[in-house]
PQR file of N, CA, C, O and H, with PARSE charges and radii, in Angstrom:
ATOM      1  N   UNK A   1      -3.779   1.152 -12.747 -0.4000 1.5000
ATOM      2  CA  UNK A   1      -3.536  -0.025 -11.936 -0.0000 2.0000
ATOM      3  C   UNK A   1      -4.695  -1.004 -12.020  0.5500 1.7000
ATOM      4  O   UNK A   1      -4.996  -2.036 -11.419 -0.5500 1.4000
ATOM      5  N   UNK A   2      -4.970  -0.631 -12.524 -0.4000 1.5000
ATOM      6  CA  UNK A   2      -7.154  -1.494 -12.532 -0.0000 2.0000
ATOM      7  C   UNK A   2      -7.117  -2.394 -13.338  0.5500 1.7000
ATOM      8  O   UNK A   2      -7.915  -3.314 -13.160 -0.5500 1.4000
ATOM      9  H   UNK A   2      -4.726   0.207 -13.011  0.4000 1.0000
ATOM     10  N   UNK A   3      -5.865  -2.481 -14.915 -0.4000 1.5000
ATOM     11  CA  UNK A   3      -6.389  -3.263 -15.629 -0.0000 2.0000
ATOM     12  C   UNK A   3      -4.701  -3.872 -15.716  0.5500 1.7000
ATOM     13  O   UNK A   3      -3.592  -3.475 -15.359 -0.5500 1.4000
ATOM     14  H   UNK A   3      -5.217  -1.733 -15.060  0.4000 1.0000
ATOM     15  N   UNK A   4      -5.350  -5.210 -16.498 -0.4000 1.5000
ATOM     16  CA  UNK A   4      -3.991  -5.943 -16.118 -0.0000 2.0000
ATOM     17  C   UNK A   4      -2.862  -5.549 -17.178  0.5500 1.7000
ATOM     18  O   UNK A   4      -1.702  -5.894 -16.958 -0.5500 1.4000
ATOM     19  H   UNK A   4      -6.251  -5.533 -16.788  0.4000 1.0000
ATOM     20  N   UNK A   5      -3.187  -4.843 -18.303 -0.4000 1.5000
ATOM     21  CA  UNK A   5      -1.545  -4.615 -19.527 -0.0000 2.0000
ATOM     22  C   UNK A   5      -1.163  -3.475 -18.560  0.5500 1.7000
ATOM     23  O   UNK A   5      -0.066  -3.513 -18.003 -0.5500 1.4000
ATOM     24  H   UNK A   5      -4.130  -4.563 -18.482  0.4000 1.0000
ATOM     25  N   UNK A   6      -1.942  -2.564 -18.362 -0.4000 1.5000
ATOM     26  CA  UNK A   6      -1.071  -1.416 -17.913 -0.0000 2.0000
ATOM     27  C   UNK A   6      -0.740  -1.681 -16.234  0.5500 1.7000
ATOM     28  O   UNK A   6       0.015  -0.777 -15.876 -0.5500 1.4000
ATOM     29  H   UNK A   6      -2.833  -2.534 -18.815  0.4000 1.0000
ATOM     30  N   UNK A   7      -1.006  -2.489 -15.239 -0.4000 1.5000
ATOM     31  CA  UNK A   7      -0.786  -2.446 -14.119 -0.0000 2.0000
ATOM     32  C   UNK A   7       0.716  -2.712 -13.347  0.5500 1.7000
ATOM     33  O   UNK A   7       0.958  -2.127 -12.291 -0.5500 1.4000
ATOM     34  H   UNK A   7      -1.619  -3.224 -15.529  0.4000 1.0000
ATOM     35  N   UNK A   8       1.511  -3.467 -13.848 -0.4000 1.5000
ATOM     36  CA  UNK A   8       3.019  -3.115 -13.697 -0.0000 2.0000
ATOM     37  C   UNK A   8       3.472  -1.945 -14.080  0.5500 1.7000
ATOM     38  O   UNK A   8       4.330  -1.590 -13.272 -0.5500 1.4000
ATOM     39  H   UNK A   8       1.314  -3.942 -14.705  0.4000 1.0000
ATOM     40  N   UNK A   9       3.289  -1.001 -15.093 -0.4000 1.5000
ATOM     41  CA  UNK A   9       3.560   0.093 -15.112 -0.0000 2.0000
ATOM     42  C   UNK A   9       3.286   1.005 -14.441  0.5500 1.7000
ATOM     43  O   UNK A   9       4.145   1.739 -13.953 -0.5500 1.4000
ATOM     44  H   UNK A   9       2.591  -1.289 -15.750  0.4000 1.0000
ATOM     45  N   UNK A  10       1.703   1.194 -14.228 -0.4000 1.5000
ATOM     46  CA  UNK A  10       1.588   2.082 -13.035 -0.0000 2.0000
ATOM     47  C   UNK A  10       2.020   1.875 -11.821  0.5500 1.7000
ATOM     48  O   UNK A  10       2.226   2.788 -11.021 -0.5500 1.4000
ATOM     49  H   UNK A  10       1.006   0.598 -14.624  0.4000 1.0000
ATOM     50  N   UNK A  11       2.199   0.621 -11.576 -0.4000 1.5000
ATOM     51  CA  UNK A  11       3.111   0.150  -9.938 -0.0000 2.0000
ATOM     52  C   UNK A  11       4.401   1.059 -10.083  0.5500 1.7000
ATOM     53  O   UNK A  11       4.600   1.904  -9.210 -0.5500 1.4000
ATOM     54  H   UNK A  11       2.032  -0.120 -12.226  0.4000 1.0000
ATOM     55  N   UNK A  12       5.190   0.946 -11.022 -0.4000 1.5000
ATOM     56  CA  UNK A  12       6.529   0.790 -10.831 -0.0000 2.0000
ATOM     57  C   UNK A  12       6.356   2.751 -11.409  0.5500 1.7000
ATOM     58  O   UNK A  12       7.200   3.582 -11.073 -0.5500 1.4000
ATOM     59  H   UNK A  12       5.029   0.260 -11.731  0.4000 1.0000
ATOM     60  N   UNK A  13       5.425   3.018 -12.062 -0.4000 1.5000
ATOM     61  CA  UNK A  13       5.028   4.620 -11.628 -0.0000 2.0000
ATOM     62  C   UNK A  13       5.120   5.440 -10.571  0.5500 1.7000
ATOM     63  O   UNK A  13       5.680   6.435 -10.110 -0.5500 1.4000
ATOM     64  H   UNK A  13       4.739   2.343 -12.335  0.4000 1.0000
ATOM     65  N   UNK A  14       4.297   4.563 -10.380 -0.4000 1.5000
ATOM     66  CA  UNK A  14       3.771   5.054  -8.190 -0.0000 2.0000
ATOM     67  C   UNK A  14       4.877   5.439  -7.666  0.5500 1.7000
ATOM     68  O   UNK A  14       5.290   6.499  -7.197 -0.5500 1.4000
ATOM     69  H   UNK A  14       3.842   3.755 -10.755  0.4000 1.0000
ATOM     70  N   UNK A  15       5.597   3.650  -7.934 -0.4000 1.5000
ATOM     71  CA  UNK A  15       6.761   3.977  -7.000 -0.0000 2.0000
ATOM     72  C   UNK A  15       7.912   4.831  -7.165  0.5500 1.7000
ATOM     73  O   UNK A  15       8.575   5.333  -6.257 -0.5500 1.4000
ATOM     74  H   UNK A  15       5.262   2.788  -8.316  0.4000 1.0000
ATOM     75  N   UNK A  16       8.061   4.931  -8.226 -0.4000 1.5000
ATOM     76  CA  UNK A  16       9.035   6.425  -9.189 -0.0000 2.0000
ATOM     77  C   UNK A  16       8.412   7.473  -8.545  0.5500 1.7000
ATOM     78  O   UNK A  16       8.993   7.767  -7.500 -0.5500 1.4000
ATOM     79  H   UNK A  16       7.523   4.522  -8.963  0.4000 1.0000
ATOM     80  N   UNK A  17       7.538   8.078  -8.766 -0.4000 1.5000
ATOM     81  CA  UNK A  17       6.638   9.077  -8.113 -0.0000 2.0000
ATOM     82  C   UNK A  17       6.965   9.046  -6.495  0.5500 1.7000
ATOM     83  O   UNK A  17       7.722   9.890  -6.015 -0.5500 1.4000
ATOM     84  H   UNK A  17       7.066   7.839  -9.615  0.4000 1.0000
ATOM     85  N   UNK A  18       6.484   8.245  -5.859 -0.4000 1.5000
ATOM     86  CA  UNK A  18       6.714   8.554  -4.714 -0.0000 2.0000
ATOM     87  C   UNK A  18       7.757   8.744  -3.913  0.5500 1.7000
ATOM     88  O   UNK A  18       7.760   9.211  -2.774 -0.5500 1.4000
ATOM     89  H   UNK A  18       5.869   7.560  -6.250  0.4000 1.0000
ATOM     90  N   UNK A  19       8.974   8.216  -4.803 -0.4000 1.5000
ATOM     91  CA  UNK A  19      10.481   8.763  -4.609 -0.0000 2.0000
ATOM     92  C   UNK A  19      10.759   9.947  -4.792  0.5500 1.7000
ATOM     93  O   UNK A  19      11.362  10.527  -3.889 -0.5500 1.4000
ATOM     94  H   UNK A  19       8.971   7.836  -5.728  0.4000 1.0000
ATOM     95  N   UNK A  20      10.475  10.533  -5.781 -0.4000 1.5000
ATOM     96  CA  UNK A  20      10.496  11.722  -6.350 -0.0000 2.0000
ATOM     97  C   UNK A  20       9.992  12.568  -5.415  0.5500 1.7000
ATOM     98  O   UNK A  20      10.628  13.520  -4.965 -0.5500 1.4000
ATOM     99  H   UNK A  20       9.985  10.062  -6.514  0.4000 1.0000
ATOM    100  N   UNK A  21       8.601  12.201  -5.016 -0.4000 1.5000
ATOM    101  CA  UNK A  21       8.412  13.400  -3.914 -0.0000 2.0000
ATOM    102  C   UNK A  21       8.684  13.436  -2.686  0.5500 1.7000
ATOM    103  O   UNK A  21       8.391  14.453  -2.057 -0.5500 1.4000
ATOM    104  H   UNK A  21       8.084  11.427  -5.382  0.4000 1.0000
ATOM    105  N   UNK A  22       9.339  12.287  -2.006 -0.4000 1.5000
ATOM    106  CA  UNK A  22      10.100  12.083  -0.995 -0.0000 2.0000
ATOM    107  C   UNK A  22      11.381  13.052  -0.920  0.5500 1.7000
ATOM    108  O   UNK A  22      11.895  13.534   0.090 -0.5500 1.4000
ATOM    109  H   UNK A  22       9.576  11.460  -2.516  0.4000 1.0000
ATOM    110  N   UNK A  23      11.716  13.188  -2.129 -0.4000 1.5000
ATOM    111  CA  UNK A  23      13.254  13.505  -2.049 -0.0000 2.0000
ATOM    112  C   UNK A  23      13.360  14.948  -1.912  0.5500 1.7000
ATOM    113  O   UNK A  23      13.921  15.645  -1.066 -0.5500 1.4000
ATOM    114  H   UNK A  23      11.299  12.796  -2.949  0.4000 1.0000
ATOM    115  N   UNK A  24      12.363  15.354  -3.439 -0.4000 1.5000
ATOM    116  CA  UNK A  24      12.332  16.547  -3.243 -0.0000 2.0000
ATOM    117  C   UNK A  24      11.969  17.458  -2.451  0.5500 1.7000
ATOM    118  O   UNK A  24      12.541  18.534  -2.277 -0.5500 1.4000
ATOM    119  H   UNK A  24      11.907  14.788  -4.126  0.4000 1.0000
ATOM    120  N   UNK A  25      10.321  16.801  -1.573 -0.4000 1.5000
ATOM    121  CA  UNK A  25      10.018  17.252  -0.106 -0.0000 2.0000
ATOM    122  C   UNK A  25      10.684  17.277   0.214  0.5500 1.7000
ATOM    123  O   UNK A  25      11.005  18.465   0.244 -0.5500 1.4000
ATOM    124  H   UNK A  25       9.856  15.928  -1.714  0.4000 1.0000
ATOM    125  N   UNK A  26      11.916  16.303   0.915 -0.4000 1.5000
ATOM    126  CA  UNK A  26      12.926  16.731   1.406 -0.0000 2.0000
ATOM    127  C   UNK A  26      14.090  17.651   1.781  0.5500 1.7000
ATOM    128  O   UNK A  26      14.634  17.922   2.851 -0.5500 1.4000
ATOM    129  H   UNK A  26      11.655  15.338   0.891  0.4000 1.0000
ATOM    130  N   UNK A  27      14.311  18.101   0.280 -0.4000 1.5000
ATOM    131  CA  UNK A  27      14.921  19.295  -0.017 -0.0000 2.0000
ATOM    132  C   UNK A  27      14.067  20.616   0.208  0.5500 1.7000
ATOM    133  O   UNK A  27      14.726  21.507   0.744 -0.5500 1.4000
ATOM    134  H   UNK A  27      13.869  17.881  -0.589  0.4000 1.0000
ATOM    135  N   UNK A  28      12.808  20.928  -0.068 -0.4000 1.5000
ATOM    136  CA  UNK A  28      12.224  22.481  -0.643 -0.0000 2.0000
ATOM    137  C   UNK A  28      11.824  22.133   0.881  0.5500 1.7000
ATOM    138  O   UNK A  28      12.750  22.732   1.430 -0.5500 1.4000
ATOM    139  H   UNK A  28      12.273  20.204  -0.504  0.4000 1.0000
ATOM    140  N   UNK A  29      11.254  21.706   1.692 -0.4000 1.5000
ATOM    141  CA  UNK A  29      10.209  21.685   2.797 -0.0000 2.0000
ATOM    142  C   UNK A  29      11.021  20.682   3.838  0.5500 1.7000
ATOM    143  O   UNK A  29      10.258  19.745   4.071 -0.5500 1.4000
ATOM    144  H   UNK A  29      10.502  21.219   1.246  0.4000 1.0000
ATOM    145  N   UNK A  30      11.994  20.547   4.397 -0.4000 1.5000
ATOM    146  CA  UNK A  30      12.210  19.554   5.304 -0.0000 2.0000
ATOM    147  C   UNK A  30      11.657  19.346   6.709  0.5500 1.7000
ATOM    148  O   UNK A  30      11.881  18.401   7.465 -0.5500 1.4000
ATOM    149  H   UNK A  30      12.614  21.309   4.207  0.4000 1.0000
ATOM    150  N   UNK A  31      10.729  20.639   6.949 -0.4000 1.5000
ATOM    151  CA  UNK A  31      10.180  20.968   8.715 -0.0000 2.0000
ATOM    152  C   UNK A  31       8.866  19.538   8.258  0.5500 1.7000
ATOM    153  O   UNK A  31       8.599  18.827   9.227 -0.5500 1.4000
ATOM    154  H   UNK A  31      10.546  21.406   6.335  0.4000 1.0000
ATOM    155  N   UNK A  32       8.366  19.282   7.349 -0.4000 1.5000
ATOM    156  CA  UNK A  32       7.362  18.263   7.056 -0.0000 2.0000
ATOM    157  C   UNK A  32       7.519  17.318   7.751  0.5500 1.7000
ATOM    158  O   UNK A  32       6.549  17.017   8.446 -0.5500 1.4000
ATOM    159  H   UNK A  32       8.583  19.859   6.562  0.4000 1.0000
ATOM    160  N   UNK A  33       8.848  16.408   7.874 -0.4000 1.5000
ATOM    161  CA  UNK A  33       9.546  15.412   8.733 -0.0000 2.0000
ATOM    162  C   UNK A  33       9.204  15.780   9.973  0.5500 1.7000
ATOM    163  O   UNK A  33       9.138  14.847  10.772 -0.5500 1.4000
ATOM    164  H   UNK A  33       9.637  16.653   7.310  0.4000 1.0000
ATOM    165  N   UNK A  34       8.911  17.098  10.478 -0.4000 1.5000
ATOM    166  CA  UNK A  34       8.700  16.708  11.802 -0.0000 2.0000
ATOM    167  C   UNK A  34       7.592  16.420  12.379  0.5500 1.7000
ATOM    168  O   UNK A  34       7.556  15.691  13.370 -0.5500 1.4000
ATOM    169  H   UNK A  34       8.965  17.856   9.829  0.4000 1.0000
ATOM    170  N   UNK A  35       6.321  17.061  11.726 -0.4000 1.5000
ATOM    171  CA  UNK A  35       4.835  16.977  12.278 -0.0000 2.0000
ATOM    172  C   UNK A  35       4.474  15.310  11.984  0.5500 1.7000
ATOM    173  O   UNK A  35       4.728  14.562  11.039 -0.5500 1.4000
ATOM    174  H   UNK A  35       6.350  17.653  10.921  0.4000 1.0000
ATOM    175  N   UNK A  36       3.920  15.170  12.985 -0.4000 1.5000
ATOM    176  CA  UNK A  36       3.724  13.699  13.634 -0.0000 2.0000
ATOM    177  C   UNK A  36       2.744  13.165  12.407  0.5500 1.7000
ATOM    178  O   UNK A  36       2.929  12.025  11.982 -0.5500 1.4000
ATOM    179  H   UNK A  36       3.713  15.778  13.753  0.4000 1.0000
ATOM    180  N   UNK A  37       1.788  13.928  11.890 -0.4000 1.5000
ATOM    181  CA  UNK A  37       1.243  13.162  10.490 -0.0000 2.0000
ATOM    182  C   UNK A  37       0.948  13.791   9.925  0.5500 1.7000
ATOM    183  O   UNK A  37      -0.164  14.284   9.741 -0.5500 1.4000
ATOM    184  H   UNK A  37       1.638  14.854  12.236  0.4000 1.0000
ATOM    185  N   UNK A  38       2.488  14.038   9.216 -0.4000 1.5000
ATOM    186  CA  UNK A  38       3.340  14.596   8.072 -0.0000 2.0000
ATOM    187  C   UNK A  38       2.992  13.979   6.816  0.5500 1.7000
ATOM    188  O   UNK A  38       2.815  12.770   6.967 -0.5500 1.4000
ATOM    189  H   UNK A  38       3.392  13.638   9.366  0.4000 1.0000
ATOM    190  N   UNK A  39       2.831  14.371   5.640 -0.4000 1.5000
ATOM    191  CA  UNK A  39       3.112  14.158   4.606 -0.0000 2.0000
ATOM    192  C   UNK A  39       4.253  12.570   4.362  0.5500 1.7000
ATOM    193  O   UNK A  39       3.922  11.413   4.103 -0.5500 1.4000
ATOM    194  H   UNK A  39       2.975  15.353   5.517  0.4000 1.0000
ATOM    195  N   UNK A  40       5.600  13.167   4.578 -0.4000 1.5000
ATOM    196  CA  UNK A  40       6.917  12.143   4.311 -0.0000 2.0000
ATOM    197  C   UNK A  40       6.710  10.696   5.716  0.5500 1.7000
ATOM    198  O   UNK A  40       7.521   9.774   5.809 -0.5500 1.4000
ATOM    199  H   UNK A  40       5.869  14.107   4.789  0.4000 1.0000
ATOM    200  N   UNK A  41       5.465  10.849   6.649 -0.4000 1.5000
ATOM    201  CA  UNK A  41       5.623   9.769   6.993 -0.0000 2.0000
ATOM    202  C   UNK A  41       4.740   8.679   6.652  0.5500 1.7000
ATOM    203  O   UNK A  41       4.906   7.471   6.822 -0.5500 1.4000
ATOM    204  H   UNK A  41       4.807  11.598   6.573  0.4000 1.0000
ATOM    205  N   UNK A  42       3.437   9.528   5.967 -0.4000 1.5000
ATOM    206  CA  UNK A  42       2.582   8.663   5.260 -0.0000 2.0000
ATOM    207  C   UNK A  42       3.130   7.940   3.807  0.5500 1.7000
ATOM    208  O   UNK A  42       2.674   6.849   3.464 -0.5500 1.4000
ATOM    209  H   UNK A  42       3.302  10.509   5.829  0.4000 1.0000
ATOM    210  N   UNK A  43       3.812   8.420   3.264 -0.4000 1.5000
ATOM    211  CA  UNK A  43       4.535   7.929   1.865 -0.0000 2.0000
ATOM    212  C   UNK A  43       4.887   6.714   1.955  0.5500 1.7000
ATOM    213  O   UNK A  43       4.798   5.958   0.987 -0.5500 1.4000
ATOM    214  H   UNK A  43       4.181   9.306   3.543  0.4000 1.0000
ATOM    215  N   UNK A  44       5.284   6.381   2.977 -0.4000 1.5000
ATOM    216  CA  UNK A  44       6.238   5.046   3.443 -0.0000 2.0000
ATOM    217  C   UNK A  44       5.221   3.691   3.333  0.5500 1.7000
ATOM    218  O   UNK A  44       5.668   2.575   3.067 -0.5500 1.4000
ATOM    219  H   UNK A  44       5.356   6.995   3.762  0.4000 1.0000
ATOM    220  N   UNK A  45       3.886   3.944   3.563 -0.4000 1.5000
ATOM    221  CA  UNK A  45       3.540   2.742   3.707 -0.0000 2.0000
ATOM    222  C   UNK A  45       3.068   2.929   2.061  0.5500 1.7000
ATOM    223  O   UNK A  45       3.219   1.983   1.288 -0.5500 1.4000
ATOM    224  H   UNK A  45       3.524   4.850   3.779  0.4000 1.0000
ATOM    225  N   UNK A  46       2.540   4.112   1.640 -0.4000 1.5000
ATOM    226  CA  UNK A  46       2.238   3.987   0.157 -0.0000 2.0000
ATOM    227  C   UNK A  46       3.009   3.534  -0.902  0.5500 1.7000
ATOM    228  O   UNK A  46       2.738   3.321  -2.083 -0.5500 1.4000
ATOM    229  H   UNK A  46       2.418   4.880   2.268  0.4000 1.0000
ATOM    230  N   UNK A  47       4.428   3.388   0.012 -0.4000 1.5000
ATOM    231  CA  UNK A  47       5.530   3.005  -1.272 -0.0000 2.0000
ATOM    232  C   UNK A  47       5.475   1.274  -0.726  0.5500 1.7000
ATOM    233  O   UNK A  47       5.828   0.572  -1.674 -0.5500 1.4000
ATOM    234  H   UNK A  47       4.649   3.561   0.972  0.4000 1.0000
ATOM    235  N   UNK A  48       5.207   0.604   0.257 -0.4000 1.5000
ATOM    236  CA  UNK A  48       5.404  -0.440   0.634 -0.0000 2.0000
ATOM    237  C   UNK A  48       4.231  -1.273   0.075  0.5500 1.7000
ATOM    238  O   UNK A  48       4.579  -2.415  -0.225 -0.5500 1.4000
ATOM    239  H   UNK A  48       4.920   1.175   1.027  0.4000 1.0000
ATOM    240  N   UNK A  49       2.912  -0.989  -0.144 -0.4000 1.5000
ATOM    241  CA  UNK A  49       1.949  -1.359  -0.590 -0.0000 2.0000
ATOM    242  C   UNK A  49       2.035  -1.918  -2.098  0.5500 1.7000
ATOM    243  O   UNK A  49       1.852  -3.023  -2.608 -0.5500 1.4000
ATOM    244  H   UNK A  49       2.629  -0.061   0.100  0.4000 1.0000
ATOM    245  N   UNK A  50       2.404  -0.627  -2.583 -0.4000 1.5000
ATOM    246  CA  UNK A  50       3.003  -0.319  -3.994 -0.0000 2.0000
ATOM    247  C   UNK A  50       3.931  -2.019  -4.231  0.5500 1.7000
ATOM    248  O   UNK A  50       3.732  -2.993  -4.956 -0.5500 1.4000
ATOM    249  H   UNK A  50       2.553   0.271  -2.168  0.4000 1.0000
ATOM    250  N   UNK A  51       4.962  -1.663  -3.191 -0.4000 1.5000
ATOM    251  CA  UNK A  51       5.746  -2.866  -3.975 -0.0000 2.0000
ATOM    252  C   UNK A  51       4.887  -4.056  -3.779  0.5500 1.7000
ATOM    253  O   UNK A  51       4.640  -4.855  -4.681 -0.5500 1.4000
ATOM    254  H   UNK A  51       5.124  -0.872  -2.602  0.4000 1.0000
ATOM    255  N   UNK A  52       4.296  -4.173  -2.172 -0.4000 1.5000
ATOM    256  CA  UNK A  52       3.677  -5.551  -2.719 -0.0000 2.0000
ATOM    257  C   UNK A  52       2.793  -5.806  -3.570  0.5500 1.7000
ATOM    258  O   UNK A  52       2.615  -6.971  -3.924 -0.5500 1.4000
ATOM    259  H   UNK A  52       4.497  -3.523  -1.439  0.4000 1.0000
ATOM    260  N   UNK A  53       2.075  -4.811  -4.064 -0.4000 1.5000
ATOM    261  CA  UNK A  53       1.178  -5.346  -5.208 -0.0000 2.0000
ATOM    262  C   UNK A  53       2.092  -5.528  -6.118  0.5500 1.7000
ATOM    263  O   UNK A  53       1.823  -6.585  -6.689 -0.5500 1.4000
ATOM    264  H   UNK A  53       2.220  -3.864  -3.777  0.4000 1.0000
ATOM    265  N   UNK A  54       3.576  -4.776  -6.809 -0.4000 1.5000
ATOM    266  CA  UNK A  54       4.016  -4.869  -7.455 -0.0000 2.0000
ATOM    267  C   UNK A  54       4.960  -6.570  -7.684  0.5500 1.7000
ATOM    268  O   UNK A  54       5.605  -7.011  -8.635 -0.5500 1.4000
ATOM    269  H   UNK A  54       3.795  -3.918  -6.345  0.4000 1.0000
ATOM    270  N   UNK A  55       4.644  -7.113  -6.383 -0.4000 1.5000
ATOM    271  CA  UNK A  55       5.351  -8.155  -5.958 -0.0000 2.0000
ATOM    272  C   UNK A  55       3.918  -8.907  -6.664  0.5500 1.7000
ATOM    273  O   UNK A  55       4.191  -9.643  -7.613 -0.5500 1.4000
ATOM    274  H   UNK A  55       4.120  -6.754  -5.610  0.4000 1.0000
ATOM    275  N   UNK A  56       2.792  -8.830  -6.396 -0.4000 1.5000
ATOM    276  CA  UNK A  56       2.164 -10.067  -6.777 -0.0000 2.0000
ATOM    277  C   UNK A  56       1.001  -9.499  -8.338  0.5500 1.7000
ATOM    278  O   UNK A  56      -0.190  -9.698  -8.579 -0.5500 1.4000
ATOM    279  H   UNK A  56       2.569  -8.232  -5.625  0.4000 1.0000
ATOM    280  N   UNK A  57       1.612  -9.087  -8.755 -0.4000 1.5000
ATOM    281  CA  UNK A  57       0.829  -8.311  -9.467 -0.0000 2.0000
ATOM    282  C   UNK A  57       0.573  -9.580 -11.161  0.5500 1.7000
ATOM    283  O   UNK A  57      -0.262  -9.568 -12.066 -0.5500 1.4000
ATOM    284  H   UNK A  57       2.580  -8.925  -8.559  0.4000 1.0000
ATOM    285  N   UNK A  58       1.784 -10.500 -10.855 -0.4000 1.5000
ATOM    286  CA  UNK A  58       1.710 -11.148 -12.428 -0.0000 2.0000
ATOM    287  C   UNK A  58       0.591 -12.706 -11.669  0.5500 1.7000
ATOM    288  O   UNK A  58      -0.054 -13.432 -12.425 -0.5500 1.4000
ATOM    289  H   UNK A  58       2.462 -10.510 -10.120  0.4000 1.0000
ATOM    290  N   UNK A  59       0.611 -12.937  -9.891 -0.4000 1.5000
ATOM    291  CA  UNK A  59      -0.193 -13.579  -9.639 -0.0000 2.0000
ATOM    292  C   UNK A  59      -1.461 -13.832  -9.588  0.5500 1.7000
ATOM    293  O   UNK A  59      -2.155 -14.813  -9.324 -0.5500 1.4000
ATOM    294  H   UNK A  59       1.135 -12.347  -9.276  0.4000 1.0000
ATOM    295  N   UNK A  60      -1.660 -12.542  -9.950 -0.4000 1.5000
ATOM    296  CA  UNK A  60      -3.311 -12.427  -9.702 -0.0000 2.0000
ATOM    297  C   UNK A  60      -4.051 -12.939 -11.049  0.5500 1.7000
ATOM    298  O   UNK A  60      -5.280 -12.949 -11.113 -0.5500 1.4000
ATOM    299  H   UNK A  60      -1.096 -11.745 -10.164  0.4000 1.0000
TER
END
């Protein structure tokens, strides 16, 4: 993400990735969802970040 050829890719990485382990947490481990700072509730802002850099990423 550091340099600018490869940094849309690793965005749109991240965010593949962090679906991936959303989902599958989901499935193998679902008690995670419940502890108050859980794993699956921190993801959320890491995937939101993600897009906005991915949103301004050709501005910079």
């Amino acid at each position: 993400m550091a340099f600018r050829r490869t940094s849309k890719t690793a965005l749109v990485a991240a965010l593949i990735l962090s679906f991936v382990y959303l989902i599958l947490g989901t499935i193998l481990v679902p008690r995670l969802w419940i502890e108050p700072l859980g794993p699956m509730l921190k993801i959320w802002s890491v995937m939101v970040l993600n897009g906005v850099s991915l949103a301004i990423v050709d501005d910079r």
